[in-house]
Backbone as numpy.savetxt, mean C-alpha at the origin, in Angstrom:
# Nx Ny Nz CAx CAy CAz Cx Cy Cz
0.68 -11.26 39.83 -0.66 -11.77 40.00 -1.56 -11.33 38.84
-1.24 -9.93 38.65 -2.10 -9.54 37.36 -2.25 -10.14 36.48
-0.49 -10.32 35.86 0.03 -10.87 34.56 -0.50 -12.21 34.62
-0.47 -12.83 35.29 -0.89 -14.45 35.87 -2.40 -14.42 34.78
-3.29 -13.95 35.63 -4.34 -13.48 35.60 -5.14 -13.36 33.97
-4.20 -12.29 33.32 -4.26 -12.00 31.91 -3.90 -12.92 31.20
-3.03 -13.62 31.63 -2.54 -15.16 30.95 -3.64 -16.34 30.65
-3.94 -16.61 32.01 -4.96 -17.37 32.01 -6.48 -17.22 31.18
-7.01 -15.53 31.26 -7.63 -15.61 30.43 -7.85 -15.76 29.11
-6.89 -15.18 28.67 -6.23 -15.43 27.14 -5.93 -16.76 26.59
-5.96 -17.63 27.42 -5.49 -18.80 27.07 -6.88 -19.60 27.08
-7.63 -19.20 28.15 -9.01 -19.85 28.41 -9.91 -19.25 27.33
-9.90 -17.94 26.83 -10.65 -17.47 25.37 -10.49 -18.07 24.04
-8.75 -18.36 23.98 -8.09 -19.60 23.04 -8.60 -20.71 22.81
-8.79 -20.98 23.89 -9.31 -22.64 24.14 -10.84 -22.67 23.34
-11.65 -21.81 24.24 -13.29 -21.22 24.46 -13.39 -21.24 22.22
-12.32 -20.60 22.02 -12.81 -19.86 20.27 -12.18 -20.96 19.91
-11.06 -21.63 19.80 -10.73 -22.92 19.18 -12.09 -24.32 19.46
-12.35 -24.57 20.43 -13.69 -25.38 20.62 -14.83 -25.17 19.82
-15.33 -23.24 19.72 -16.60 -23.00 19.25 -16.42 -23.45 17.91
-15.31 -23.02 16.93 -15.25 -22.97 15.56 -14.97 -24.71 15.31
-14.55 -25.57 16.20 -14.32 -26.84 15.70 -15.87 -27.21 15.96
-16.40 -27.22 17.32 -17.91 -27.88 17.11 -19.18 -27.28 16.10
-18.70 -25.91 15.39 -19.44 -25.17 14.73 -18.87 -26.22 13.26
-17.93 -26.06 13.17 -17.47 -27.03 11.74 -18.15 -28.26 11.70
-18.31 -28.68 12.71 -18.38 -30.34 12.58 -19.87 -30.58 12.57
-20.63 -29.33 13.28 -22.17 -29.52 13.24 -22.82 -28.77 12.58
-22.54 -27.80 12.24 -23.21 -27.08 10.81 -22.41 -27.08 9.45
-22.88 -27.82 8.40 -21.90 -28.21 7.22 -22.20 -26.68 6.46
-23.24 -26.15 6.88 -23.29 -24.83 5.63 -22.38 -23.64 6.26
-21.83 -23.81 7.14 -20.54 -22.90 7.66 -19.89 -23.31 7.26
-19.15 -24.25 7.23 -17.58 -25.01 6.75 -16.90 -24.10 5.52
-17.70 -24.12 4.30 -16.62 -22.52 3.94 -16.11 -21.35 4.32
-17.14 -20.71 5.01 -16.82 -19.45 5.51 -15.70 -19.52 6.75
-15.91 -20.73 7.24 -14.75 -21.33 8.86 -13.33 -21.65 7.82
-13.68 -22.29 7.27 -12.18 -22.48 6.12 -11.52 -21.61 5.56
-12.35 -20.18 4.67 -11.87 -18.96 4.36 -11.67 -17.95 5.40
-12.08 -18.13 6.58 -11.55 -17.46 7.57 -9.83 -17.78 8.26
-10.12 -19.04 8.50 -8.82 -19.71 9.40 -8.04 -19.99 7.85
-8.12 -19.69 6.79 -6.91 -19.32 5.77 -6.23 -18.25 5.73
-7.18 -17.05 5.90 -7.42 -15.55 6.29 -6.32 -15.77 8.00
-6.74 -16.56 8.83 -5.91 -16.20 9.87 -4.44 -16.88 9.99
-4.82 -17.51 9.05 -3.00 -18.30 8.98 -2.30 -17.48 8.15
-3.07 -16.67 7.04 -2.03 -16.13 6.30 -1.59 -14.66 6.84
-2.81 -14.24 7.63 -2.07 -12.77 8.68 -0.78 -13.38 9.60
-1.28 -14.63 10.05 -0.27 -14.76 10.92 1.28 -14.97 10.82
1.12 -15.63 8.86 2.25 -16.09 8.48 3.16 -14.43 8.44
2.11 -13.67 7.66 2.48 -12.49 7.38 3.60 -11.65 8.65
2.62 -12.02 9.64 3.27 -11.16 11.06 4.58 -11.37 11.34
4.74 -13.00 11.28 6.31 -13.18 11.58 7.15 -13.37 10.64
6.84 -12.96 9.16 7.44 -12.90 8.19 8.28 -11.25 8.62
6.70 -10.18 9.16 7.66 -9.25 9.49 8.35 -8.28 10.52
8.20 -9.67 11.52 8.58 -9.65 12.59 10.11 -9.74 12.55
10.85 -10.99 11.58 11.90 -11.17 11.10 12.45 -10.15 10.66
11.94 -10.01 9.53 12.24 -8.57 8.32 13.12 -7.32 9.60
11.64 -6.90 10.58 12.05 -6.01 11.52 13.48 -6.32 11.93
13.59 -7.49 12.68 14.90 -8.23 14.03 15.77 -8.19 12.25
15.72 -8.39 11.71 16.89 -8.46 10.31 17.36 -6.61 10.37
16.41 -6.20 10.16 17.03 -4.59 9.64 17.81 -4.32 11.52
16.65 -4.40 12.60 17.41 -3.57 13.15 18.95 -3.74 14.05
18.53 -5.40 13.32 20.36 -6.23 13.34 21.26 -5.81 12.58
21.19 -5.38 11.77 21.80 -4.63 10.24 22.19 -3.20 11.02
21.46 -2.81 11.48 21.70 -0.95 11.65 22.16 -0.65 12.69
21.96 -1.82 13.94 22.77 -1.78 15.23 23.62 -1.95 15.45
24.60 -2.83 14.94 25.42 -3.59 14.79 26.75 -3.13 14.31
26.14 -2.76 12.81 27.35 -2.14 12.16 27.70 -0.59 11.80
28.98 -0.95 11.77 29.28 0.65 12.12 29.10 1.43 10.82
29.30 0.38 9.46 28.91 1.08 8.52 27.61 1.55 7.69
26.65 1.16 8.76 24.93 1.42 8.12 24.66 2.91 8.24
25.87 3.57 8.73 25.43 5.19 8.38 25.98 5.74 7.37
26.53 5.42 6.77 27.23 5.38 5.85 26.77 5.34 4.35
27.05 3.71 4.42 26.10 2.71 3.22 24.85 2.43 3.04
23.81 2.47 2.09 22.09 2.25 2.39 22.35 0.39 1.84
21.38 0.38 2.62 21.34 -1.56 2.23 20.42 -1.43 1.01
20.87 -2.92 0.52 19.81 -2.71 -1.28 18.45 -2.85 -0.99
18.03 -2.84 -0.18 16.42 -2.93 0.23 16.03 -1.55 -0.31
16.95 -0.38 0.50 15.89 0.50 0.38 16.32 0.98 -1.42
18.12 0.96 -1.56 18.29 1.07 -3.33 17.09 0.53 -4.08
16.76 -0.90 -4.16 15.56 -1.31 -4.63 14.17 -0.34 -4.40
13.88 -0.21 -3.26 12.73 0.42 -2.97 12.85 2.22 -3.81
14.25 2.51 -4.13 14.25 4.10 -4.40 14.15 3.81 -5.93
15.14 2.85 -6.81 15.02 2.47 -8.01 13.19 2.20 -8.37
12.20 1.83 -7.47 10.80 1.32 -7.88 10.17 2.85 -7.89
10.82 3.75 -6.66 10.28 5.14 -6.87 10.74 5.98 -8.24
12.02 5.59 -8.87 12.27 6.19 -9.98 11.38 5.78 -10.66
10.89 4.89 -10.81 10.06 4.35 -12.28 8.81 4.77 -12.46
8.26 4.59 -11.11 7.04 5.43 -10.71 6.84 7.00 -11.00
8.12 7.90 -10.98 7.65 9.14 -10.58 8.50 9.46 -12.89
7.40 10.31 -13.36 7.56 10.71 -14.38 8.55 11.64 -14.20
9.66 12.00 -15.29 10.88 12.48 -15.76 9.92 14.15 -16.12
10.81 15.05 -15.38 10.28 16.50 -15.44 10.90 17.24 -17.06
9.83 17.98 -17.36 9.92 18.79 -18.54 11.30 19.18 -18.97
12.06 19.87 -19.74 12.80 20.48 -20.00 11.92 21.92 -19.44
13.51 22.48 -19.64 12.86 24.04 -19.31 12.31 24.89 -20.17
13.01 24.39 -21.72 13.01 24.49 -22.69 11.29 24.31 -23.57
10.47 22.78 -23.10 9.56 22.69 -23.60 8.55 23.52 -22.55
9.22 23.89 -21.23 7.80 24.32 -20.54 7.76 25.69 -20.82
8.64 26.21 -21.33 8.66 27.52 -21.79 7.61 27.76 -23.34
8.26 26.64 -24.05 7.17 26.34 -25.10 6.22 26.61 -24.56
5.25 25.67 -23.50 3.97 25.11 -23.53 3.42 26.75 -22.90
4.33 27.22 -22.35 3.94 28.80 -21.53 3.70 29.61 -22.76
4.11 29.70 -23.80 4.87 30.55 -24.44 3.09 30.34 -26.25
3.02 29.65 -25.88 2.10 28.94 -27.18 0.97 28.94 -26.77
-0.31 29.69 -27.52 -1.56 29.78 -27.11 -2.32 28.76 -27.26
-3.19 28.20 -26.04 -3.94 26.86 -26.62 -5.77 27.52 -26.52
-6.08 26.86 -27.22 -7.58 26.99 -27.90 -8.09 26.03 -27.14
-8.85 26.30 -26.27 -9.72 24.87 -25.70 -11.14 25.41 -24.97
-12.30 24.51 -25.66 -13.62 25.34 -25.46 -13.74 24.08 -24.12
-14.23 24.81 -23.11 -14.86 24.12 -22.23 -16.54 23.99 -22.38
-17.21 23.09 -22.57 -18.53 23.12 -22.22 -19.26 23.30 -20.70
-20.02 24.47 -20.70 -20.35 24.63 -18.97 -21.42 23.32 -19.24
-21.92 22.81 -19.62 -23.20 21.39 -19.35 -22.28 20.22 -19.19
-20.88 20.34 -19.60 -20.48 19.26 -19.69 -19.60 19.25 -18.19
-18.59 20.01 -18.33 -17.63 19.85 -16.89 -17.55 21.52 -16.61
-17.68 22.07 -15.58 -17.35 23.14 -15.05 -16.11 23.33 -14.39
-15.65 22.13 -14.07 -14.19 22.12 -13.22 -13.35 22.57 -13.70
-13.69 22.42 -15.03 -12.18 22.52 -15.84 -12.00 23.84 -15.92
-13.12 24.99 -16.25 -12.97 26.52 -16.20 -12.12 26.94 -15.43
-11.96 26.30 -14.12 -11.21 27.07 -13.33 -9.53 26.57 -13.51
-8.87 25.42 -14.36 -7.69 25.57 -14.51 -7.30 26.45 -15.24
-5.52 26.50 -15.42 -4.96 27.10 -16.49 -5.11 26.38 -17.58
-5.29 27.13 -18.71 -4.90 26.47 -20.31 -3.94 25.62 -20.60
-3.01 25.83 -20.15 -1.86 25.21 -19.89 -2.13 23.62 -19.62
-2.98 23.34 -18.38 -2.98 22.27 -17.72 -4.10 21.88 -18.19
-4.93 22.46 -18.49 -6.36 21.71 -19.62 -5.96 20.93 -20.74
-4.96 21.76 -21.42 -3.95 21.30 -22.38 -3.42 19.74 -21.97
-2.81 19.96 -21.12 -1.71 18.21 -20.83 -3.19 17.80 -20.36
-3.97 17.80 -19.63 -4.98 16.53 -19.47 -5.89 16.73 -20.36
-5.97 17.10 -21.64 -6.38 16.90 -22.61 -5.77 15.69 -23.39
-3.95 16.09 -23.41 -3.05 15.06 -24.40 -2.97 13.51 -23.53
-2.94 13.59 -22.45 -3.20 12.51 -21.45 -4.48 11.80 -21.65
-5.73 12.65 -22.02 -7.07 11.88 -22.25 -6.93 10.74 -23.46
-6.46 11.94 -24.78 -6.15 11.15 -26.25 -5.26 10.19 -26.16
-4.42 10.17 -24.65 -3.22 8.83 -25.29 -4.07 7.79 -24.73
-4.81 8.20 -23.95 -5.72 6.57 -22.86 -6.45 5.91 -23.80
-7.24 7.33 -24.53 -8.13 6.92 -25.74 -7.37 6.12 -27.04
C-alpha cells in the first residue's frame, strides 16, 4: 500500500514538472533558453547515469563470474595505473639528493615580500625556486 502510494506520487510530480516546463516554454519565450540548457543538462546526467550503471553491471559481471579476476587485473584499471604513472614524477636518485643535502644554497627571503617561505628548508626553497624559473 505504501509502495503503491510512493509510486503514484512520483509519477503525479512527473507529470505536474513535465506540464509546468512545457506550458512555461510555450508561454514565456524569454525562458526557452534557460528550459533548453537545463533539459540538455538533464539528458546528459541521465545519459551519464546509465552509461554507469552499465560500466557498474559490466565490472561486477567480470569479477563475479570469473574465477580468474583474482588473479588477473582487467585493462581498465592497467590503463587507469599506466595514467597514474605519468602523472606521478620519477623520484630523485639517492645520489642527487645527497647532492642537493650536501651543497649549500644561498637564498635571501624578503620578509615584505613572502614570509612563508622562512619557515621551509633551503633545500625545498631551492626546488621551488628551479620550478618557478622553468614556468617562467
Amino acid at each position: 500500500m505504501m509502495f503503491t502510494l510512493f509510486k503514484v506520487s512520483f509519477y503525479l510530480f512527473f507529470v505536474g514538472l513535465t506540464g509546468w516546463t512545457v506550458t512555461t516554454y510555450l508561454i514565456k519565450e524569454d525562458s526557452q533558453k534557460f528550459i533548453k540548457k537545463e533539459l540538455k543538462d538533464l539528458f546528459h546526467n541521465c545519459k551519464m547515469l546509465f552509461v554507469s550503471i552499465k560500466t557498474l553491471i559490466g565490472v561486477l559481471a567480470e569479477h563475479s563470474f570469473s574465477s580468474e579476476s583474482c588473479e588477473a587485473r582487467p585493462a581498465e584499471s592497467k590503463e587507469f595505473d599506466d595514467q597514474l604513472v605519468k602523472i606521478v614524477h620519477p623520484v630523485q636518485s639517492i645520489e642527487a639528493s645527497k647532492a642537493i643535502e650536501s651543497s649549500p644554497v644561498n637564498v635571501s627571503v624578503k620578509e615584505d615580500e613572502d614570509t612563508a617561505l622562512s619557515s621551509f628548508s633551503p633545500e625545498l626553497i631551492a626546488v621551488i625556486t628551479e620550478e618557478e624559473e622553468k614556468v617562467a
